[in-house]
C-alpha distance (Angstrom), angle and dihedral (degrees) to the residues before:
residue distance angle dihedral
X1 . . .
X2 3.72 . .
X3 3.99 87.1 .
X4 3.84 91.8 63.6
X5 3.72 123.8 110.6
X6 3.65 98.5 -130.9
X7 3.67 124.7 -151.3
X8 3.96 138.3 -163.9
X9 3.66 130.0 177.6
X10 3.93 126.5 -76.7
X11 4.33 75.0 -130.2
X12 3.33 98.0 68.6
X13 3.67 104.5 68.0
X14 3.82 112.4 -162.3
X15 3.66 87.9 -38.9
X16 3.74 107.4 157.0
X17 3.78 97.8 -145.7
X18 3.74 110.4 50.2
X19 4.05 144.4 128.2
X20 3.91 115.7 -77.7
X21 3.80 126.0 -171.2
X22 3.69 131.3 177.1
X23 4.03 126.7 168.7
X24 3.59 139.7 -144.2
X25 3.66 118.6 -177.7
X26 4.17 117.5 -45.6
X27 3.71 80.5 -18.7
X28 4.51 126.7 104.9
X29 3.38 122.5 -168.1
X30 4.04 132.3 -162.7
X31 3.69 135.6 -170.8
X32 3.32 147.0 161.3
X33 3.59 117.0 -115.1
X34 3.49 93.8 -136.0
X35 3.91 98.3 49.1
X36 3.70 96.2 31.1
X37 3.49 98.0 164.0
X38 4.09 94.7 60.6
X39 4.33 90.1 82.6
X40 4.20 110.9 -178.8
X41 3.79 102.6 -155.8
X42 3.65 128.6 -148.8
X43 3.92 151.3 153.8
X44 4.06 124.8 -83.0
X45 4.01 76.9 -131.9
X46 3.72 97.5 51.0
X47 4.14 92.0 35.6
X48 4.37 86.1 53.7
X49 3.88 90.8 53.3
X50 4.05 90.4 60.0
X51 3.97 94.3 37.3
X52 3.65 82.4 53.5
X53 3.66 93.5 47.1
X54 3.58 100.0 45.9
X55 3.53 90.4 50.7
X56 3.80 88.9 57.6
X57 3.94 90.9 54.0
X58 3.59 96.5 -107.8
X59 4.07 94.0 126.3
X60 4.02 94.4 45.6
X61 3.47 102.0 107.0
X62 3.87 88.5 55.1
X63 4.17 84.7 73.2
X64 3.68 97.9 30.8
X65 3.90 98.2 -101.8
């Protein structure tokens, strides 16, 4: 995993503990910056049905909006 180009959001500032993601062929993976060797793995398929859900709303209630 040390080959990966992590990523984190423009939004997070230099926050120490924040959401990575990287990507290597059909495959997404997220960390937390401060735990970055606990990796959940997933597909770009799977990973585009939740952006498109969370961009609908349908996670807002996890963050209190």
């Amino acid at each position: 995993m040390d080959q990966l180009n992590w990523q984190r959001s423009t939004f997070s500032g230099d926050q120490a503990n924040c959401l990575e993601i990287a990507s290597e062929g059909d495959l997404v993976y997220i960390r937390e910056s401060d735990n970055p060797t606990h990796v959940v793995t997933t597909t770009r398929t799977k990973l585009n049905a939740w952006i498109l859900g969370a961009k609908d709303g349908e996670f807002d209630h996890f963050v209190g909006l």
